[in-house]
N, C-alpha and C positions, 0 to 999 in steps of 0.2 A: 656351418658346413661340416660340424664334427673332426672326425677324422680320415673320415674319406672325400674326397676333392675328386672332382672331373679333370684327373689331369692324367697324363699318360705314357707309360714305356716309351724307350727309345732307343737307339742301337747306332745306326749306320754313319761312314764317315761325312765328311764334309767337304762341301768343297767350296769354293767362293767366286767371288764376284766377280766382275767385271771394273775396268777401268771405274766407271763411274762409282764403284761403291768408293774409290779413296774420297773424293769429294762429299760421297753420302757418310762419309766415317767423321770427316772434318766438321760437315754438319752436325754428327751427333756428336763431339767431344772432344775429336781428336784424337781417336782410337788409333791406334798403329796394326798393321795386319802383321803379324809374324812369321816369320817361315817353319815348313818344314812341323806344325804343329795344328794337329783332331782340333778344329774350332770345340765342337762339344764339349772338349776335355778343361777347357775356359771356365764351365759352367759350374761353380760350386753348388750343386743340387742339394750337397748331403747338406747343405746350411740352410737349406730353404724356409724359411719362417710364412707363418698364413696371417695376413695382414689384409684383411677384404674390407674394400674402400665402397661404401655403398654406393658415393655417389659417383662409383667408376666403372664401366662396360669394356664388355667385347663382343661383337656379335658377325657369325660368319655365315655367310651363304656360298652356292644352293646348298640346301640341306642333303640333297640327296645327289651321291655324283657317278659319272657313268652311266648313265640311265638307257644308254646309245651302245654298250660295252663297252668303252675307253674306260682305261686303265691309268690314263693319266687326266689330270683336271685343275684348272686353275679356281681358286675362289678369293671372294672381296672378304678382306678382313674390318671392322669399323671399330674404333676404338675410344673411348675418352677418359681421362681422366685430370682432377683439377689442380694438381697437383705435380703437372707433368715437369720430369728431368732428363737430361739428354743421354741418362743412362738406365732410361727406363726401356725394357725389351718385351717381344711377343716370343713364345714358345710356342712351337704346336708337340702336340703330345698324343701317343696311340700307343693302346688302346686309351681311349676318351676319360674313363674313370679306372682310379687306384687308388688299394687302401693300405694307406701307410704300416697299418702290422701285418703285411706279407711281404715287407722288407727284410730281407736277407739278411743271419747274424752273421757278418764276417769277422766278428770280433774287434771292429773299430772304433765302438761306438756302445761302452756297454754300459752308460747315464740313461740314453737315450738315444728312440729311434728318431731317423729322419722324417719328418714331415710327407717328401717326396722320395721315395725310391729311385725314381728314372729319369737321365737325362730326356729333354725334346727329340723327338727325331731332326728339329731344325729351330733357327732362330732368326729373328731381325731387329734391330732396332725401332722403336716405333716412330722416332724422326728420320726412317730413312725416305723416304718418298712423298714427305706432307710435310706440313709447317706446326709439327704437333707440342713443341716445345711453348710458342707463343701461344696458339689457343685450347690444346689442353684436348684438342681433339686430332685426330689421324687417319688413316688407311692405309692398308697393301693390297698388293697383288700377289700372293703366295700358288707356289703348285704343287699338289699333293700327287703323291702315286699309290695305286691299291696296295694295302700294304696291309690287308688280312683282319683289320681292325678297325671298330671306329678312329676320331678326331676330335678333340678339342683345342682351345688355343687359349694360353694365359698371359694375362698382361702382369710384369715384375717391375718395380721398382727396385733399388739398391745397385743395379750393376750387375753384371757377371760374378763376382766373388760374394756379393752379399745378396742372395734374393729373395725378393717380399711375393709373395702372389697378390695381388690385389682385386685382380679380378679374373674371373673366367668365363667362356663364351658356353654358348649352344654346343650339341653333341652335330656332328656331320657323319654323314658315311657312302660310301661307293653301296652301288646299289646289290650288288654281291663281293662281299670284301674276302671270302675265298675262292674266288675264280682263280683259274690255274693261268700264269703272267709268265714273263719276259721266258720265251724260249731261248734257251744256248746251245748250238750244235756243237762238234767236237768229233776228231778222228776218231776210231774205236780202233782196239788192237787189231783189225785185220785193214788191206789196206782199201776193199769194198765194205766198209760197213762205217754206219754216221749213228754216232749218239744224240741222242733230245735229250735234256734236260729245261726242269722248270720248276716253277712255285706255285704252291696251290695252299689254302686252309684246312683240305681233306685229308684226313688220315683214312688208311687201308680200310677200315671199319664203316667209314660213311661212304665211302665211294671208289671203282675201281681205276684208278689212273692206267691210260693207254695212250696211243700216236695209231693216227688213221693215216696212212700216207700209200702213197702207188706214183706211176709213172704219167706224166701229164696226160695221154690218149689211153692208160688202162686202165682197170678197176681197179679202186682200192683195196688194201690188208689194212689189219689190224695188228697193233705188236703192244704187247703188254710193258708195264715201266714198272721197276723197282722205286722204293720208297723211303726214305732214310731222311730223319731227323737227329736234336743232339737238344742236350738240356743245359740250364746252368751250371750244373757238375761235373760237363766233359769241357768248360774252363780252368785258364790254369791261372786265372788270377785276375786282379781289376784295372781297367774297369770292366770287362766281359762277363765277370763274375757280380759285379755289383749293378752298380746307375745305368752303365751301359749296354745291359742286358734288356731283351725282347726276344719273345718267344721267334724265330725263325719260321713257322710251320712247318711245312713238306716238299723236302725236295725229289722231285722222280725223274728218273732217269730211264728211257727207253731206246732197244739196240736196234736199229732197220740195216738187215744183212742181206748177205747177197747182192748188193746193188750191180746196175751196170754202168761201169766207169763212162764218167761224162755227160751222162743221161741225167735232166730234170725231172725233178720229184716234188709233188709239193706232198705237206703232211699238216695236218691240225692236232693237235692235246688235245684230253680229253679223259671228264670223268664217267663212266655209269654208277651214277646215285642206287641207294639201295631199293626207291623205289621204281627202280626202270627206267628214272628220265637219264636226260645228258645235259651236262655243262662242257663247252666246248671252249676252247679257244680261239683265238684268232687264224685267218688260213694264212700259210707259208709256205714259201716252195726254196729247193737248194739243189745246184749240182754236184752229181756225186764223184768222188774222187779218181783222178786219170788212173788207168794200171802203171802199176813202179816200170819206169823205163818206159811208159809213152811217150813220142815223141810230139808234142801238142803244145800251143803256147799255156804257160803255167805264171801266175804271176801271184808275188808273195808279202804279206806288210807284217813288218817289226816294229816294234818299240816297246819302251819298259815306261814303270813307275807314272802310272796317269794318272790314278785318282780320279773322285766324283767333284762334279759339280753343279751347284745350284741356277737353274736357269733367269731362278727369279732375284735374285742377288743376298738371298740369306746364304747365314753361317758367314760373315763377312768377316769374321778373325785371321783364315788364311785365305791363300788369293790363286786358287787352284783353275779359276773361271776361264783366262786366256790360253792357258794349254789346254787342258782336257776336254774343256767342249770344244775349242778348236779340232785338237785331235779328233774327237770323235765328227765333228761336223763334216770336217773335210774328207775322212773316211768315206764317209756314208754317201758323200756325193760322187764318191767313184767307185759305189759297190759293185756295178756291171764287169770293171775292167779289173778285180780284185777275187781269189780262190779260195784263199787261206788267211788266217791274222793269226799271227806270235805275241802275244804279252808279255816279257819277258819279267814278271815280278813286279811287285807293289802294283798290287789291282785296285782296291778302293780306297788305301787308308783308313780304315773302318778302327783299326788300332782300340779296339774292345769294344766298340760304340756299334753292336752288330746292326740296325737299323739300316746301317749305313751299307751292306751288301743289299740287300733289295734295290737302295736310290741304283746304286752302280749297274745293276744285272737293269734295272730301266735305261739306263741311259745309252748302253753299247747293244740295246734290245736291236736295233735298226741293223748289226752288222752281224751280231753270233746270233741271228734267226736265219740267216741267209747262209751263211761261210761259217768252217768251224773257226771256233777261238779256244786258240790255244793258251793255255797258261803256262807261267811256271812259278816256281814256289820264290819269292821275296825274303829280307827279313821284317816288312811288317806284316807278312804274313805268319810266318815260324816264329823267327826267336822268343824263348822266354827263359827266363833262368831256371836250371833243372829239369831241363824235359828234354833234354837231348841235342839241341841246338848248335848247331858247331861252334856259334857266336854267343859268349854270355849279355844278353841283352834282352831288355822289355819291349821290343818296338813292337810285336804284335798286338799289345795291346791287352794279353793273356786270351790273348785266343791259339794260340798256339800251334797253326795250323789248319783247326779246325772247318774252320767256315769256308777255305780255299778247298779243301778237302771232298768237302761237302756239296758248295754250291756249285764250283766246275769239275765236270769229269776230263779227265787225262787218262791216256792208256797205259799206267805205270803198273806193275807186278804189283806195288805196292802203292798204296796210292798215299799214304804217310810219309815213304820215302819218294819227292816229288821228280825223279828221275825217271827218262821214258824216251824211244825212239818212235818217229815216224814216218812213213814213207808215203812221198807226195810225187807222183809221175816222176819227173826224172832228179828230184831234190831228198836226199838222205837227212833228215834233222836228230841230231842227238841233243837232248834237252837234259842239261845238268843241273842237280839241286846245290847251291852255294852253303846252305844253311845247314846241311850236313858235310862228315868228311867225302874230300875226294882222294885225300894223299895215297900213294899207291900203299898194295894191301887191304885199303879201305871194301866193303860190300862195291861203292858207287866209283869208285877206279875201275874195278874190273866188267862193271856195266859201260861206264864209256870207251875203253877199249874195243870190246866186244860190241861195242855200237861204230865203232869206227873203222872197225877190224874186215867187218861182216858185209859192207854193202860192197853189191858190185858197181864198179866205179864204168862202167862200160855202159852200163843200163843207168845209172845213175850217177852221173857224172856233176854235180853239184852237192858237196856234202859240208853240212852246216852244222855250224856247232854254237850251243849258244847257253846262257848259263846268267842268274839277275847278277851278282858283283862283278865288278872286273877279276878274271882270272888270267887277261892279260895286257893291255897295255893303255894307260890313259894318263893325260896330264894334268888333270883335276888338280887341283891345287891343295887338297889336304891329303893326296896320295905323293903328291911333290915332298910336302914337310915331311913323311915319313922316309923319302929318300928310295921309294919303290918303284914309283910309277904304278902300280899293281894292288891287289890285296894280297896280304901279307900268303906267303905259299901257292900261290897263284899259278904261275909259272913254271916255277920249278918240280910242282908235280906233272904238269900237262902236257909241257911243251914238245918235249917228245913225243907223245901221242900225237898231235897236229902234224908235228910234222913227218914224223913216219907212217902214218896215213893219208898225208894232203890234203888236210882239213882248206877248202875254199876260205871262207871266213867263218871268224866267232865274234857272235854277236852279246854284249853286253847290255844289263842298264844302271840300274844303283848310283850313275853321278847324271848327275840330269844336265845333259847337256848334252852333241852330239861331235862326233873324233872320229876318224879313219887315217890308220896308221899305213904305211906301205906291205909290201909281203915281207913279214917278217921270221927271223928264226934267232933267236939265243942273241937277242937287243940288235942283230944286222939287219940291214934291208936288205933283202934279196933281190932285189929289184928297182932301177933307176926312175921307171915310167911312173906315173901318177892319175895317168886317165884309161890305161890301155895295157893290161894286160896279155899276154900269147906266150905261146913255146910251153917249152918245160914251166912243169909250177913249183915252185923251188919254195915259196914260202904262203906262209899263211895271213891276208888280212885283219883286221882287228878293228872292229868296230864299235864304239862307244852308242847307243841309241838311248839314252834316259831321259828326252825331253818329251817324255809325253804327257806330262801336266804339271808334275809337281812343279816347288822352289826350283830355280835355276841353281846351276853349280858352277861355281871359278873354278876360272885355268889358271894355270901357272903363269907369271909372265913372260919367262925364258921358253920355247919351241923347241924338243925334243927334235930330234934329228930323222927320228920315223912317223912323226905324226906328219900328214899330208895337209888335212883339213880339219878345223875345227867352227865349231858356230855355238856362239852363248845364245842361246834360242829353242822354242818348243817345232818338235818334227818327229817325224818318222822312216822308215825304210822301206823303200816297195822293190821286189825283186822280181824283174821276169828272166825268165828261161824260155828263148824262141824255140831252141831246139838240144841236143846237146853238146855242141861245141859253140852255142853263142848263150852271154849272158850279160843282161845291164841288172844296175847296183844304180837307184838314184835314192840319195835323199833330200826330203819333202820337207819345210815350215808346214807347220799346223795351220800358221795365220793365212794363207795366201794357196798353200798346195802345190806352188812352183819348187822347179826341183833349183836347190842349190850347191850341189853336190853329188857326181856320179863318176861311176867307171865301168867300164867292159870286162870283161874277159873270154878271151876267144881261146882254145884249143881241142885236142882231139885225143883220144882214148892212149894215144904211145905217149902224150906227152905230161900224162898223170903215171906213170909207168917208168919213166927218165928215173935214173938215181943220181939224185943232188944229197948233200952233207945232212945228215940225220935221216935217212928213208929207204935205204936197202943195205940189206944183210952183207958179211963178208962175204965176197966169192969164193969160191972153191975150181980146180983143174979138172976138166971132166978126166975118166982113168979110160 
């Protein structure tokens, strides 16, 4: 096989299994799932040795997938070998073949290069679903998503930290593996106009990216999309820069303006090839945004930190399968009664293993094709040391922002710095970035003022604040030990903004778990009730929402005297606003979709106007 092997780049996060893989882990060895850890990042690629066992196979069909246009495809993996151990694994790998000297010098390794440059896009044991350990032969059922590239799939002996290739299967492919996939809507800076965003293999050169969309009984426009990629050098370090690097393609992003509030629109993607044909998408349609201060039912879903995961139970290291496809599943089956979606940070966990934003932009394809999704910036998204991060840490992965940047559009001035307001019928959202400063003086202090400062509370009478750390009140248990409750500075730069604007609630993620504190102001409750809020609004809510896939997070065992509700459990937040002095707050389990946790709030335009302790100016004697 020389030096080039049919094996192939890989990127994106992971996500895992399901209940059943503990017992399929137990079959294979006794594997422990770990928390809170990129299964990928398991894989010591850069040690990989080529040990080809002749009398050992892999062989995958169909060869040829999508043939129908799906984008997504299951295929039979067949595998043997004679030699079998219960830490022997299958990779799949894309693009299909690579040749070990276009491995990147990072200067890690200056004896010699790696055999394999790139992690798998995915992996599975090969005794997870067959008795392959005793007869030496196997099978899966793996799903692949177009992902711009051929497929192949390697069988490893040695384990995760030592691996042999020993054999490698057939080449597969999607029958056009750059068709332009998983559309993402998104508010655009005004409050009539909707972004598309999506992925394609076409650069500007081969073909024109656009969005065909019009109003369901008119003709259609057309509106052209911008085009923006990013290389292994706009990394800030590995693995993004090394194993866990894959080319991304193109991402394009197209603005349909002018909409009329409320009114259905469908729209399809779409390339013109240079020679006049078209490659099209799939069709989609979305409602477009109520005008600020509509009085319409408007209804809204929060949650942070959900991560990908694998439907067919690879990438079994972490155990992300029971929240985030929950989350995502139960989503999707109330997309009718659902306008908008908040992510509030840690989107894929892709943490350098870029592969892994493709699986994630498939998997939430069912809900940001329909309703925009909002993001906002994490720290596995941002931090990395030296690059500006307000937190010295590696959790992105060295992507550094990049890829959030990139793959979702937000309506930020800056879209580096991930701060940004929106206005949703009668709901004001000020989206703060954790990962930069906010302490006053800061550039993003004087944007969250001025996003709190500026809405009229009269037309807009619900205003939301929300930001991925706690920046104000949770009992997680390693914010316990530090004796905060908080991230450190949290509070004490904000708190007075909430409360001398009457920030409703601020919504949090970063501890995975879910918590709602009463109205609070300066650690008081301002309020006795717990189900039902009215009157003057004297204090601000505080809601924890971080269980949308990842690890769970401990509570403290002692109860805080302001926390109301808490649940160790994956869920979400769905907010409706019937009109503007009524509003319900329930939160949802992922597993079931029943709500377990809500409250009201009812008032009216004088009693966001009331001056309660920290919210109006000294008086003065009229002369």
């Amino acid at each position: 096989m020389g030096g080039e092997i049919r094996v192939a780049s890989a990127f994106v996060l992971a996500a895992l299994v399901a209940a059943a893989i503990g017992s399929a882990a137990a079959a294979a060895g006794g594997r422990r799932e770990v928390e809170g850890v990129q299964p990928l990042s398991q894989i010591a690629i850069h040690r990989a040795r080529i040990a080809i066992d002749k009398s050992a196979f892999v062989k995958v069909s169909p060869l040829v997938l999508g043939a129908q246009g799906e984008d997504t495809a299951w295929v039979t993996v067949e595998f043997a070998c004679p030699h079998a151990t219960s830490d022997d694994w299958i990779g799949v790998f894309s693009p299909a073949r690579i040749n070990s000297s276009s491995c990147p010098d990072d200067g890690t390794n200056k004896e010699q290069k790696p055999m394999i440059c790139s992690a798998p896009i995915k992996y599975q044991y090969a005794n997870y679903s067959s008795n392959y350990i005793n007869s030496g032969k196997g099978s899966l059922k793996l799903q692949l998503i177009n992902q711009r590239a051929d497929f192949s799939l390697a069988l490893f002996s040695g384990g995760l930290s030592n691996p042999k290739l020993i054999a490698v299967s057939n080449t597969i492919s999607f029958a056009n593996p750059k068709a332009p996939v998983y559309p993402r809507l998104a508010q655009g800076k005004a409050w009539n106009e909707m972004t598309v965003t999506w992925t394609s293999g076409y650069n500007i050169n081969e073909a024109l990216p656009f969005v065909k969309w019009g109003m369901k009984q008119g003709p259609p426009t057309r509106s052209p999309a911008g085009t923006l990629t990013f290389s292994r050098g706009s990394m800030c370090g590995s693995p993004a820069r090394t194993v866990g690097w894959r080319d991304p393609g193109f991402i394009h992003t197209s603005f349909l303006k002018d909409l009329w509030p409320n009114v259905e629109y469908y729209y399809k993607v779409g390339h013109r090839l240079s020679n006049g044909s078209y490659v099209w998408g799939k069709p989609y349609s979305f409602r477009a945004s109520p005008y600020p201060g509509q009085n319409s039912l408007q209804r809204v879903i929060i949650f942070g930190d959900m991560g990908k995961a694998e439907r067919d139970g690879s990438n079994e290291y972490s155990n992300y399968q029971p929240g985030s496809l929950n989350t995502t599943d139960t989503i999707v089956k109330d997309m009718d009664n659902i306008d908008i979606v908040f992510h509030i940070g840690d989107i894929a966990y892709a943490n350098g293993y870029i592969s892994q934003w493709d699986q994630f932009t498939s998997q939430v394809e069912p809900i940001a094709s329909r309703v925009p999704y909002m993001i906002a910036s994490g720290n596995h998204e941002r931090d990395w040391t030296g690059t500006g991060s307000f937190y010295d840490t590696k959790d992105s992965g060295g992507e550094c922002g990049v890829l959030a940047e990139t793959m979702f559009y937000v309506p930020a001035e800056n879209r580096a710095n991930f701060w940004y307001s929106t206005d949703f019928g009668m709901f004001r959202f000020c989206i703060a970035d954790t990962e930069h400063d906010w302490r006053p003086g800061s550039e993003q202090y004087k944007f969250i003022e001025n996003c709190l400062a500026s809405v009229d509370r009269k037309q807009q009478p619900w205003l939301i604040f929300a930001a991925h750390r706690v920046l104000g009140y949770s009992s997680n248990s390693y914010y316990a030990l530090e004796g905060s409750f908080e991230e450190p500075m949290g509070r004490d730069s904000l708190q007075n903004l909430w409360q001398k604007y009457r920030v409703d609630i601020a919504f949090y993620g970063h501890v995975h778990n879910y918590e709602r504190t009463c109205p609070i102001y300066q650690n008081q409750c301002m309020d006795n009730e717990k189900s039902h809020y009215s009157g003057t609004m004297n204090g601000t809510v505080h809601i924890v929402v971080g269980g949308g896939g990842s690890h769970l997070s401990d509570f403290t065992t002692a109860v805080p005297n302001w926390s109301i509700y808490r649940d160790f459990d994956y869920g979400f937040v769905k907010l409706t606003a019937f009109n503007h002095s009524s509003l319900l707050v329930e939160y949802k389990r992922s597993s079931d979709g029943n709500v377990y946790d809500s409250f009201t709030i009812s008032r009216d335009y004088r009693d966001v106007l009331a001056c309660v302790p920290g919210s109006c100016s000294p008086k003065t004697l009229a002369s």
